[in-house]
C-alpha positions as MATLAB code, in Angstrom:
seq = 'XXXXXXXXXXXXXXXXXXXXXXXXXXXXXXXXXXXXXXXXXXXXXXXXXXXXXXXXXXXXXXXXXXXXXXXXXXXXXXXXXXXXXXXXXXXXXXXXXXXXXXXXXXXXXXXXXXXXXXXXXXXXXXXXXXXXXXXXXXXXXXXXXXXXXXXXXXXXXXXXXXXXXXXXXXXXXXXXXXXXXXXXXXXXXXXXXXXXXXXXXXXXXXXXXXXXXXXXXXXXXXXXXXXXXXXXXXXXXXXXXXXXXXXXXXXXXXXXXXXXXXXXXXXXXXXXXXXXXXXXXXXXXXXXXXXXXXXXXXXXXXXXXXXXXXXXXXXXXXXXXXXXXXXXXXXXXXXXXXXXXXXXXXXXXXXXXXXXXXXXXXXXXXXXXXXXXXXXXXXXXXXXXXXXXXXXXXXXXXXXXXXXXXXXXXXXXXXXXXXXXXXXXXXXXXXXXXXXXXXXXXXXXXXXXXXXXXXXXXXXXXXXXXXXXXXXXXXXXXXXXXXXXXXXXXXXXXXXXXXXXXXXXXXXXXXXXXXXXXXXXXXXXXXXXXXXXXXXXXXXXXXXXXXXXXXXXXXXXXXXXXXXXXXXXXXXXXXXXXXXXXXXXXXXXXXXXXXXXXXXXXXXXXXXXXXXXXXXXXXXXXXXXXXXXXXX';
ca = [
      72.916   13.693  -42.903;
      71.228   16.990  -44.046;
      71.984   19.805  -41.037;
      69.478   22.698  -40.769;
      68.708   25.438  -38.558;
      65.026   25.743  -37.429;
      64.341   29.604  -35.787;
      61.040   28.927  -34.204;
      62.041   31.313  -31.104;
      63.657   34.559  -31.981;
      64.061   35.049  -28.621;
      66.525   33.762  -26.005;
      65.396   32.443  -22.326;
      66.239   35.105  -20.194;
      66.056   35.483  -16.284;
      62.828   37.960  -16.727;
      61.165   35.363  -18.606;
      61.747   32.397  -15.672;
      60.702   34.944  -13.038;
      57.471   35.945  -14.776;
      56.414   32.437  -15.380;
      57.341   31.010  -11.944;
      55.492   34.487  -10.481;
      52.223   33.224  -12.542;
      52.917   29.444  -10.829;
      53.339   30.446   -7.341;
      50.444   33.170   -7.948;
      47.765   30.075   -9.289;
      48.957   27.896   -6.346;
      48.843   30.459   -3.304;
      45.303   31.674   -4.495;
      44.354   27.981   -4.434;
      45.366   27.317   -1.034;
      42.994   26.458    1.861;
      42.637   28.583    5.002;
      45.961   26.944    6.897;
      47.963   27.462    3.423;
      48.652   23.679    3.565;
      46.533   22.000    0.754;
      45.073   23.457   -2.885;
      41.544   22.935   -3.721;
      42.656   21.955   -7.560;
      40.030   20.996   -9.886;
      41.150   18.146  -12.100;
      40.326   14.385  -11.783;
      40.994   13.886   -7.842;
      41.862   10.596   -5.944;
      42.367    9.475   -2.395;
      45.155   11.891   -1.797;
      42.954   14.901   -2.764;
      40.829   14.320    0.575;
      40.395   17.319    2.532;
      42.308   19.107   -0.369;
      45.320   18.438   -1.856;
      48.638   18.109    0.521;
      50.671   17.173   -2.616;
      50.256   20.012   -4.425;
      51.989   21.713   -1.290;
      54.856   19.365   -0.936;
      55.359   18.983   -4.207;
      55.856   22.851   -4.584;
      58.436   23.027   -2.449;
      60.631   22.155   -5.053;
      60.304   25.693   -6.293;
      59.805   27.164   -3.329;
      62.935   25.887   -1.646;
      65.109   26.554   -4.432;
      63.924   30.245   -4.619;
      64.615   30.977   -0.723;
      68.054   29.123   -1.142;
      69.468   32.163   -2.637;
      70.297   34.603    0.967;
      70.065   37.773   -1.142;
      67.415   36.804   -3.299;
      64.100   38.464   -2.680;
      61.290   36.760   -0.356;
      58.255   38.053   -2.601;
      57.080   38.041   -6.309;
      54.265   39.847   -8.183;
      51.545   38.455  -10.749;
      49.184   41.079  -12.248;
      49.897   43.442   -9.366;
      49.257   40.953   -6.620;
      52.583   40.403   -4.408;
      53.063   37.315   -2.629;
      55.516   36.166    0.337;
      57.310   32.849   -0.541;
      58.786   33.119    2.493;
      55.703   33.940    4.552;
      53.669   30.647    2.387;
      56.536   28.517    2.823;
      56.872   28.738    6.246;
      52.799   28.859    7.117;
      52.814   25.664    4.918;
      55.476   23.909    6.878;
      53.719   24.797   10.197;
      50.276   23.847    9.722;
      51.019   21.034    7.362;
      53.311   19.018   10.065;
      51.204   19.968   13.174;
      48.723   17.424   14.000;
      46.071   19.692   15.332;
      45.783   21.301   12.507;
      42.766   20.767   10.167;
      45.686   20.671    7.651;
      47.690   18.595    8.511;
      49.293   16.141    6.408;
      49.452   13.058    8.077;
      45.883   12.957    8.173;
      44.407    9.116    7.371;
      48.177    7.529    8.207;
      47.651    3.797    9.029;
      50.451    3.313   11.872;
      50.516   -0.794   10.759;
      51.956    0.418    7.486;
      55.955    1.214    7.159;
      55.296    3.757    4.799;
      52.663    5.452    2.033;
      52.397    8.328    0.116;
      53.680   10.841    1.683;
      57.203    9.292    2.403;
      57.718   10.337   -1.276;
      56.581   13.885    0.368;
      59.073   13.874    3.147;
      62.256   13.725    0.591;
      61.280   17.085   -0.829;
      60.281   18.575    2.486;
      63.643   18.020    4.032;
      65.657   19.178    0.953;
      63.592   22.518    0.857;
      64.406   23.111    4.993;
      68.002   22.381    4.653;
      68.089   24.912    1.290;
      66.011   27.360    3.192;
      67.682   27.083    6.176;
      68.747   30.525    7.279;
      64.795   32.115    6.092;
      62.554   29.382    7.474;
      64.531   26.711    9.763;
      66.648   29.211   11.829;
      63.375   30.812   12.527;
      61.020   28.311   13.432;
      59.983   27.408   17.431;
      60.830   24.127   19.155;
      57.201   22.955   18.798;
      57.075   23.569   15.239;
      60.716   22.052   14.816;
      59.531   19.421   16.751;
      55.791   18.522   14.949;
      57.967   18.357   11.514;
      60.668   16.295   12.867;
      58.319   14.141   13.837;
      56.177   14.060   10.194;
      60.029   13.427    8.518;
      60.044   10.713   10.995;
      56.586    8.809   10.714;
      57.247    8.928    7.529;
      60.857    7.509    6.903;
      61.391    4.364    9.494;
      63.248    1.921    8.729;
      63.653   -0.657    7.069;
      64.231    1.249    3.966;
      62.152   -0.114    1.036;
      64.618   -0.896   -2.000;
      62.624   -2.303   -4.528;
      62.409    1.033   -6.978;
      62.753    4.223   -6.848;
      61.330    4.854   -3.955;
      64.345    4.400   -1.590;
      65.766    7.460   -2.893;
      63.109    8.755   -0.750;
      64.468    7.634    2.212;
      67.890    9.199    1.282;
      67.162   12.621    1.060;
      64.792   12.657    4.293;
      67.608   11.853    6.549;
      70.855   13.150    4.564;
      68.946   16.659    5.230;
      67.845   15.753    8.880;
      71.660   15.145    9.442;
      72.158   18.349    7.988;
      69.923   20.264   10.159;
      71.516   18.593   13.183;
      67.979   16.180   13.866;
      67.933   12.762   14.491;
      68.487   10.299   11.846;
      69.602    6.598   10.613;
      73.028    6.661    8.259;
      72.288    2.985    8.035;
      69.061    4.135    5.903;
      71.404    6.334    3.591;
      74.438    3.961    3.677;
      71.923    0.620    2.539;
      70.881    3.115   -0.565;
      74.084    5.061   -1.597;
      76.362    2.316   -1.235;
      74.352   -0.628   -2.044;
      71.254   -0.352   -3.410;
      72.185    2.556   -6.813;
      74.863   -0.157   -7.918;
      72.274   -2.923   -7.310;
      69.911   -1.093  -10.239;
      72.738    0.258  -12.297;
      72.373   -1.258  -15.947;
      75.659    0.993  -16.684;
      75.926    3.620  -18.969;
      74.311    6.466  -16.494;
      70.926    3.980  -16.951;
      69.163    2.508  -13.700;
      66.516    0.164  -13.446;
      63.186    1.111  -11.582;
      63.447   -2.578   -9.750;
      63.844   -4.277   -7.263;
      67.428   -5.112   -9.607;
      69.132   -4.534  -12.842;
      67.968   -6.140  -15.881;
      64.323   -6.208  -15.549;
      63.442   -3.303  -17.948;
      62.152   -0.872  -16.101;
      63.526    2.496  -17.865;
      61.606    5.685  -18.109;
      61.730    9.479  -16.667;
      62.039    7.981  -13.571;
      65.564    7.959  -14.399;
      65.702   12.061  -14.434;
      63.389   12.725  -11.610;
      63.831   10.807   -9.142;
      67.097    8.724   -9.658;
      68.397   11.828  -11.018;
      67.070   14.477   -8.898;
      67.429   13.010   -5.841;
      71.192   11.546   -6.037;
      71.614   15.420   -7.337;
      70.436   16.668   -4.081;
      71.639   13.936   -1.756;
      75.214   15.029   -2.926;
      74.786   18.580   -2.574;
      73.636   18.182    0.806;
      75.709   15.181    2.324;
      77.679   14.320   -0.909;
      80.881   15.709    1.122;
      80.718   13.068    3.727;
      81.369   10.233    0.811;
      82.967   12.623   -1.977;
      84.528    9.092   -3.617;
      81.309    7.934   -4.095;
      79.418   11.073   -4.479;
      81.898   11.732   -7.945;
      80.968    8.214   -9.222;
      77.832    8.948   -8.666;
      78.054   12.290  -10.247;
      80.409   10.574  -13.176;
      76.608    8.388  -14.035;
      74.579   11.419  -14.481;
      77.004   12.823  -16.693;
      76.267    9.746  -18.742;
      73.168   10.359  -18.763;
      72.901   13.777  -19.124;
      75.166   13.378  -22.506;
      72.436   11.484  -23.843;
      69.431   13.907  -22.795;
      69.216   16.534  -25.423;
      68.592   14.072  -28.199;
      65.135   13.356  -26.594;
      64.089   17.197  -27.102;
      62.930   18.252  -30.874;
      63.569   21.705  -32.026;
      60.917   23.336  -30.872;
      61.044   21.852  -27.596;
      59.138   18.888  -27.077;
      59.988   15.716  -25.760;
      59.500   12.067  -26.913;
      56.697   11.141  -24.084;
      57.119    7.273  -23.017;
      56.100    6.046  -19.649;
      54.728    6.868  -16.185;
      53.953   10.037  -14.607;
      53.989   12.227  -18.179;
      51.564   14.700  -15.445;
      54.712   15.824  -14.129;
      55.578   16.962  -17.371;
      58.675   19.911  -17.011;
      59.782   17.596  -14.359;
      62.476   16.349  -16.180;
      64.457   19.750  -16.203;
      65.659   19.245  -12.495;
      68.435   16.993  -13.108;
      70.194   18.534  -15.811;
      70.045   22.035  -14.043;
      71.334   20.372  -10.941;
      73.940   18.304  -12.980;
      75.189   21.934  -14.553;
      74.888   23.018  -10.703;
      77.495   20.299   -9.544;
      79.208   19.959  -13.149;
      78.173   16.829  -14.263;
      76.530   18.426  -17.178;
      78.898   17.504  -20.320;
      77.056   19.618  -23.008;
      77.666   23.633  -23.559;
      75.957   26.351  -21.146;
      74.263   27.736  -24.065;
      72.399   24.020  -25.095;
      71.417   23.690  -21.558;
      69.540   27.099  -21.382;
      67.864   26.147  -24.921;
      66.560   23.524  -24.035;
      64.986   24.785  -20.249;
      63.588   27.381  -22.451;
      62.038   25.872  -25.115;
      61.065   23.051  -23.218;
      59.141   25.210  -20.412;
      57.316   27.185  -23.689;
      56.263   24.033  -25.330;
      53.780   23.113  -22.276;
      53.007   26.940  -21.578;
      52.070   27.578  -25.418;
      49.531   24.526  -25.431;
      48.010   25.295  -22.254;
      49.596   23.602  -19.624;
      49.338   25.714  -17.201;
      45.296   27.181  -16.794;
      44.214   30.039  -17.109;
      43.980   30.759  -13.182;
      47.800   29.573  -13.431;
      47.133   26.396  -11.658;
      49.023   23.149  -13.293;
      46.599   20.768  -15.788;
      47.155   16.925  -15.109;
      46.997   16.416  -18.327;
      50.167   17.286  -21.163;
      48.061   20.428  -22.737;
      44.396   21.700  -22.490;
      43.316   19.402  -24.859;
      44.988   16.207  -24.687;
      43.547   12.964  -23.030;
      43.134   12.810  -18.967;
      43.791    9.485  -19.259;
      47.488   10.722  -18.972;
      47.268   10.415  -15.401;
      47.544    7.418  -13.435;
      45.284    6.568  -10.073;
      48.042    7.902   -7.777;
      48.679   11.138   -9.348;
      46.156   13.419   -7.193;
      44.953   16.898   -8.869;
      48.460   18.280   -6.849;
      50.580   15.559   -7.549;
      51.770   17.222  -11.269;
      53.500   20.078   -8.757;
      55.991   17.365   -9.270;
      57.149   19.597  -12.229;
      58.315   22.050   -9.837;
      61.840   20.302  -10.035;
      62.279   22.470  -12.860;
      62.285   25.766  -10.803;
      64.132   23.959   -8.221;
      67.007   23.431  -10.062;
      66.802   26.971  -11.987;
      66.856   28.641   -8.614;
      69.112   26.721   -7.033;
      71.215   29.124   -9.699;
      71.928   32.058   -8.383;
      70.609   35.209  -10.378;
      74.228   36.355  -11.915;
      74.884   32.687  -12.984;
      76.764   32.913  -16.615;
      73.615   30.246  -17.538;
      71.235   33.343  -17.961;
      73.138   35.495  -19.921;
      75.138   33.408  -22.198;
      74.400   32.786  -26.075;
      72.399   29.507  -26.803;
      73.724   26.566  -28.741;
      71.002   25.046  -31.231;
      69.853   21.592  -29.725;
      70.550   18.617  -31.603;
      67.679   18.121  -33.447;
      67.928   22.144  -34.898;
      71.216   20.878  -36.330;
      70.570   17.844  -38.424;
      68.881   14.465  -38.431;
      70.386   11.724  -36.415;
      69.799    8.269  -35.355;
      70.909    6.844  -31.491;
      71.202    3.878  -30.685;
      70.918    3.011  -26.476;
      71.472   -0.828  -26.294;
      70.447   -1.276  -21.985;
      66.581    0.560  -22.149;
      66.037   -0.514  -25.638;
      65.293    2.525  -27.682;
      66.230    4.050  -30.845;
      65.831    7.572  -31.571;
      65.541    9.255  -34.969;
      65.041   12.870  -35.514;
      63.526   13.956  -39.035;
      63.597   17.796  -39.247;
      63.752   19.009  -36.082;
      61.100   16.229  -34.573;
      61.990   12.802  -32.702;
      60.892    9.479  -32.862;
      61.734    6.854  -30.214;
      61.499    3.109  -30.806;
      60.978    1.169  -27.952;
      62.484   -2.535  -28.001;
      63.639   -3.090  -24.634;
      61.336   -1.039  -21.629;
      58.396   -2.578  -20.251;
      56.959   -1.507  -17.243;
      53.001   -2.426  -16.855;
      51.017   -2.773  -20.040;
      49.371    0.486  -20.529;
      49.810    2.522  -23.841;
      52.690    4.092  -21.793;
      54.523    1.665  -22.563;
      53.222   -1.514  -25.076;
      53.612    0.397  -28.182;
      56.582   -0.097  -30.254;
      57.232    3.680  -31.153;
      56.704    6.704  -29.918;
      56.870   10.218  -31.850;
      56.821   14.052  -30.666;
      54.924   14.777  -34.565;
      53.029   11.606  -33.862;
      51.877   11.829  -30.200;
      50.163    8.735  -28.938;
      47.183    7.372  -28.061;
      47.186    7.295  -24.467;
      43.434    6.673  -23.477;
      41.309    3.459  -24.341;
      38.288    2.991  -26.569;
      35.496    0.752  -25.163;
      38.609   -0.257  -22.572;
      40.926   -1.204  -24.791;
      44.147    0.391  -25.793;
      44.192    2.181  -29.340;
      46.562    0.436  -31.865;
      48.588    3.090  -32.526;
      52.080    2.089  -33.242;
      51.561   -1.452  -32.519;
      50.253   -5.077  -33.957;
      46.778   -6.087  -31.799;
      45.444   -9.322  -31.948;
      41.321   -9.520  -31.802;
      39.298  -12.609  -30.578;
      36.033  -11.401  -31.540;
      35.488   -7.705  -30.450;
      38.416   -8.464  -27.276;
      41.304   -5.896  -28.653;
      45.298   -7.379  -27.377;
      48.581   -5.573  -26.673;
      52.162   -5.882  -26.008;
      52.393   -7.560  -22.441;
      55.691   -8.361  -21.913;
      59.054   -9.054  -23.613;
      61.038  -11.947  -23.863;
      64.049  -10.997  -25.760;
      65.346   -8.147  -27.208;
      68.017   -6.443  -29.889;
      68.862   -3.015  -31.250;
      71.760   -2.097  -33.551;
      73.633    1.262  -34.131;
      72.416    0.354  -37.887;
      69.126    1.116  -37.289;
      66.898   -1.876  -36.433;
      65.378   -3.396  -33.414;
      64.280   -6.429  -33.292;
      61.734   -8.231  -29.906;
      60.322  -10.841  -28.912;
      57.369  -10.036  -27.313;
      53.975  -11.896  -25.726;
      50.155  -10.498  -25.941;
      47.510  -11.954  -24.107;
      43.928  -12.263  -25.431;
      41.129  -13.595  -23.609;
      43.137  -16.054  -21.305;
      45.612  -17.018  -24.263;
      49.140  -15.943  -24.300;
      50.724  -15.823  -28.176;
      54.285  -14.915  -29.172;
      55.132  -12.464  -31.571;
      58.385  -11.675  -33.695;
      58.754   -8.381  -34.688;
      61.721   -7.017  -36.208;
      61.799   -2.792  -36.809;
      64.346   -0.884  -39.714;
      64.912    2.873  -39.229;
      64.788    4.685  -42.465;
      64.674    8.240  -41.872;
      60.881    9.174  -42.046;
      59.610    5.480  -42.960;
      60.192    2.365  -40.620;
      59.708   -1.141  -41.807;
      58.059   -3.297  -39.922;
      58.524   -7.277  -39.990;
      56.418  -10.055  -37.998;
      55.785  -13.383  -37.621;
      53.153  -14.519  -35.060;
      52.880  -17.615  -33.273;
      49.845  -18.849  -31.296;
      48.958  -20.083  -28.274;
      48.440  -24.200  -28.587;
      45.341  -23.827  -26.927;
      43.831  -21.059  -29.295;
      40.852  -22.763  -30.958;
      38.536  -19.514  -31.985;
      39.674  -17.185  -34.812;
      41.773  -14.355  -34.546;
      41.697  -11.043  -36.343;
      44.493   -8.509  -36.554;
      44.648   -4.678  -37.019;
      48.007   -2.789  -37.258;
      48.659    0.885  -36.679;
      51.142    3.306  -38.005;
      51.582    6.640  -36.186;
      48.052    8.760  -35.308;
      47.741   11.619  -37.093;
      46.379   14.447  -34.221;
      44.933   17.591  -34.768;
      43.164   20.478  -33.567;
      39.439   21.945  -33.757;
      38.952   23.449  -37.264;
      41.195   20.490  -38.974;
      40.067   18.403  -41.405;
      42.448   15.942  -42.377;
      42.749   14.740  -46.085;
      42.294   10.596  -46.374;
      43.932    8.086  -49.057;
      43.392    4.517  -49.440;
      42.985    1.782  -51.370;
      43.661   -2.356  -50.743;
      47.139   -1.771  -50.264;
      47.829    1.357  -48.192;
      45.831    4.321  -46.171;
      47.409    7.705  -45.721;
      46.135   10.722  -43.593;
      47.079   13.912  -44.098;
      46.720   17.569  -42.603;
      46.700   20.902  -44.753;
      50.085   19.752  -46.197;
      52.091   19.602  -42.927;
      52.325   16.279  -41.893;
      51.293   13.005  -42.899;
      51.013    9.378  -41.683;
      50.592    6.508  -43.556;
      51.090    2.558  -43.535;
      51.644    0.310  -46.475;
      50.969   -3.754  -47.203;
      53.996   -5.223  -48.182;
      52.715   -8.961  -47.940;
      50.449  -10.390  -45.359;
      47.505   -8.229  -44.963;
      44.459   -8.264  -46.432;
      43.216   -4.773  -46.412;
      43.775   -1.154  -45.214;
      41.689    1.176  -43.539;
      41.517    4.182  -40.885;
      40.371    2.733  -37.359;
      37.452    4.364  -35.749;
      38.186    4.531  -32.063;
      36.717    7.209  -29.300;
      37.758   10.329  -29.350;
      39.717   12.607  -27.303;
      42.375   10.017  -26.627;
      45.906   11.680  -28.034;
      48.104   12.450  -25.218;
      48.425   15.840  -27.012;
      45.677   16.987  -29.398;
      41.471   16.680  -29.036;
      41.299   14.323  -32.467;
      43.195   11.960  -34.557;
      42.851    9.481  -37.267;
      45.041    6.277  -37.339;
      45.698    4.159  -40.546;
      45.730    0.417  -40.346;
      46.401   -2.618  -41.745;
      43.706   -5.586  -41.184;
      44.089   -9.423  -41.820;
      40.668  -11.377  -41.271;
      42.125  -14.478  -40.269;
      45.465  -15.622  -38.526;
      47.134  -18.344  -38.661;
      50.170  -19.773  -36.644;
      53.382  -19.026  -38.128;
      51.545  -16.078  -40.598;
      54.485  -13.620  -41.787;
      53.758   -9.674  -42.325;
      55.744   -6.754  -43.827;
      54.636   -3.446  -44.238;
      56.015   -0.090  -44.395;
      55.216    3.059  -41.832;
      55.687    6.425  -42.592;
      55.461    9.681  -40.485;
      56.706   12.737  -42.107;
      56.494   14.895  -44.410;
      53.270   14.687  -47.175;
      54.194   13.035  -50.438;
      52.049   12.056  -53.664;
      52.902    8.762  -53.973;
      54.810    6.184  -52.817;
      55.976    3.025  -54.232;
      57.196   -0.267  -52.082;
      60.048   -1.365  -53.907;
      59.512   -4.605  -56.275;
      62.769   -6.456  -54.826;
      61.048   -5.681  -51.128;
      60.587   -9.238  -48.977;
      61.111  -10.503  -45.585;
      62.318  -14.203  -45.034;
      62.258  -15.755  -41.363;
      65.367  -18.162  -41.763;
      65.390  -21.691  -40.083;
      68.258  -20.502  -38.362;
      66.397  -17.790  -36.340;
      67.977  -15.058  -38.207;
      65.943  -12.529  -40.403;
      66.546  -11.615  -43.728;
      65.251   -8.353  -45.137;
      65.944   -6.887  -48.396;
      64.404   -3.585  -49.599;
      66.060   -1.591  -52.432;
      69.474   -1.164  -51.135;
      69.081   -2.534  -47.816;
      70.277   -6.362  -47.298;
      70.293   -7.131  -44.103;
      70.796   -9.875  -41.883;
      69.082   -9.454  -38.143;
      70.015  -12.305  -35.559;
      67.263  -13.550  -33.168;
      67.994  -11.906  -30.478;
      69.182  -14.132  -26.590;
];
């Protein structure tokens, strides 16, 4: 494959750089606190957990906060535009007033005592860790009734029995590993049930776990960094002695995943988005930081403080952050709000400050600040990676990735249903008229009802570049099946179907097909092709998208959804494919491309698709023949 070098920042990541950004964070969120310093008055989209202001976005910066004060030597204040502030002093105000129940502040405010747990036992994890690293500054110098008012929050919070049906038990974990490390009360049957039971119950192998209740159901997104991740990172910094067999094989799975990590990052930065809780965006930088931190980070120094860097600059340079410095909910001031889900509260994307907590849990002479970076994969050539137990295929075309998505299913938002996902193609998060945009994916239409992927039934990918699923999408009370087989070519991606229909369907269907959605900015305009056979969009020479009727369709077009619905830009166009009328067993090929702008392009005349009786698939297009099993 054809290795490059992209130089898109002349400049490394240096320490100055981390401490003037993370000075601009803390300086938004202190000047958004409330009078007790214990919840943010954010503005943003708020829910339930934004009552009386917002407690997450205090809990949720401790992740930062205790990773700056876990340093002895390092300072207790920073400065933003000649305003110094007192982590130390905010930390430990927030800590009081948030755990004491007299205060108008406090967090347990609305608990329901008949329920085991809620919210804000995903809060208590991150409070605990952030006492125990700030022992010595905040802990050590706290009075019995304060001691005792958060002892008790940690407590309310964390009963037993733990809850081990996703991720949530890691919760548990790190609430009473660090309560046994301050020397308070706590339950090593909680930690024991989770460390030793429950992580190999969800292990899919090859440093993958599944956000279930068990292994094998397909629930596989960033989950996977930031919480299975992060927290097994801190639970063995913190306790990890007291089991150091199991704390290494624990430590040996990150590494496993961690290998895989930089392929998900472009050259510039950005990351192939896919799944829940994209608010928490930077999130994801915790785990590999702590992994380097405890050496279960495989790659070089130098690729590790590459990617922090350019990762951290791709949300800063498309507004991320606001200009008061407080955190956006959605990925960049203009993409779609609809990025959030109901639980993520206008605090809850402080989330994100697991990237500062694992760069300060660095001390300030670490060799990761000063040594030379290592170009990330993408900068070095194209590749293709195949990971058989979530699913996915990536591809990376000059410096940008595409991820395929066979295998993960978790809910049936755009998060998840669509059948690719692209950092030069971002994708259609929000609905139009309450229906998902088909971008990247084959909807069915009973009248003006719009389907999607709702489940899978079986699934394949191969190291040679296809995918191939077997996959359900319900319309108007009907369930029909769909066969969908994907090829990898570089830029282009073939796509194969064959759709079968529900016995009971009796009213017509319709079908519309997207290829990637071609976002852009105010000021734009992209350039349009189409004719019978193909539609093409294309902006100002940089980058175009474009699908292509093999055989099947009847006609191509652009779709006209609602706008502002990219997770990423304010506007896109999305080329289509359209057939006016299905019928069981009807067979479609086309071609997708997302890439580079071209003239023309023409499908090759030997191109066709056969469905054999033997389940197997049989596609030939110009060199490629190639036979793709139905997968068990």
């Amino acid at each position: 494959m054809k290795a490059f070098i992209l130089s898109i920042y002349p400049l490394a990541f240096t320490h100055q750089e981390a401490i003037d950004l993370w000075a601009r964070l803390v300086a938004g969120w202190a000047n958004s606190l409330d009078s007790q310093g214990a919840r943010n008055l954010f503005d943003g989209y708020p829910n339930h957990a934004d009552i009386g202001g917002s407690y997450e976005g205090v809990t949720r910066m401790l992740w930062g906060l205790g990773g700056w004060l876990s340093q002895p030597d390092r300072p207790a204040t920073v400065s933003w535009r000649g305003v110094t502030y007192d982590i130390e002093a905010l930390t430990r105000r927030a800590l009081v007033n948030g755990c004491d129940p007299t205060s108008p502040a406090y967090w347990g405010i609305e608990y329901d005592p008949s329920r085991p747990h809620d919210q804000r036992t995903v809060e208590t994890g991150q409070i605990a860790f952030a006492l125990w690293q700030s022992k010595d500054r905040i802990w050590d110098t706290l009075g019995d009734n304060d001691k005792s008012n958060i002892y008790d929050f940690l407590e309310r919070f964390a009963r037993p029995p733990v809850a081990t049906r996703s991720n949530w038990s890691l919760f548990w974990v790190l609430n009473h590993a660090c309560r046994k490390a301050l020397g308070l009360p706590y339950d090593q049957t909680i930690i024991d049930t989770v460390i030793d039971d429950y992580l190999d119950h969800v292990y899919c192998g090859d440093g993958w776990y599944d956000d279930a209740h068990r292994a094998n159901v397909g629930y596989f997104d960033d989950y996977n960094l930031w919480v299975f991740g992060s927290h097994v990172l801190a639970w063995a910094q913190v306790d990890g002695h007291t089991k150091p067999e199991r704390r290494d094989a624990l430590l040996a799975r990150i590494g496993l995943l961690m290998d895989k990590l930089p392929y998900f990052f472009t050259s510039e930065g950005a990351y192939s988005e896919f799944g829940r809780s994209l608010a928490y965006k930077f999130a994801r930088l915790g785990a590999p930081l702590w992994a380097y931190k405890l050496g279960a980070w495989p790659h070089s120094t130098g690729l590790l403080r590459r990617l922090v860097g350019r990762h951290l600059r791709w949300y800063v340079d498309r507004g991320a952050i606001r200009p008061d410095s407080t955190l956006r909910q959605s990925l960049t001031a203009t993409g779609s709000p609809e990025i959030v889900e109901r639980y993520i509260s206008t605090g809850a994307t402080y989330w994100a400050m697991q990237a500062f907590g694992g760069l300060w849990s660095l001390p300030d002479d670490d060799p990761f600040w000063t040594t030379d970076e290592d170009p990330l994969p993408a900068e070095k050539e194209d590749f293709r990676k195949t990971y058989a137990q979530p699913g996915w295929i990536l591809q990376s075309n000059k410096g940008e990735v595409q991820r395929y998505n066979a295998g993960s299913m978790k809910g049936i938002d755009a998060k998840y249903a669509k059948l690719a996902y692209s950092t030069q193609f971002p994708f259609n998060v929000g609905t139009s008229n309450g229906m998902p945009s088909p971008d990247s994916m084959l909807c069915l239409m009973d009248g003006v009802v719009r389907g999607q992927r709702t489940g899978n039934l079986a699934f394949a990918v191969d190291d040679a570049g296809w995918m191939r699923v077997i996959w359900e999408q319900y319309v108007n009370g009907l369930t029909h099946t769909i066969d969908t087989v994907i090829v990898v070519r570089g830029e282009h991606h073939i796509r194969a179907h064959r759709i079968q229909l529900s016995p009971e369907h009796k009213s017509p269907l319709k079908l519309i097909e997207g290829g990637w959605p071609l976002g852009y900015s105010a000021g734009e305009v992209p350039s349009i092709r189409q004719d019978e056979t193909f539609c093409t969009a294309t902006l100002a020479m940089n980058r175009t998208s474009g699908i292509y009727n093999i055989s099947g369709y009847d006609g191509a077009t652009l779709w006209q959804g609602t706008p502002h619905i990219n997770s990423v830009y304010p506007y896109d166009v999305l080329p289509i494919l359209t057939v006016d009328a299905i019928s069981d067993g009807h067979e479609l090929l086309c071609l997708v491309h997302g890439g580079e702008p071209f003239v023309e392009y023409n499908i090759p005349d030997n191109a066709r698709g056969i469905w054999q009786d033997d389940g197997n698939f049989h596609l030939v297009y110009d060199t490629l023949d190639l036979i793709i099993p139905r997968p068990k």
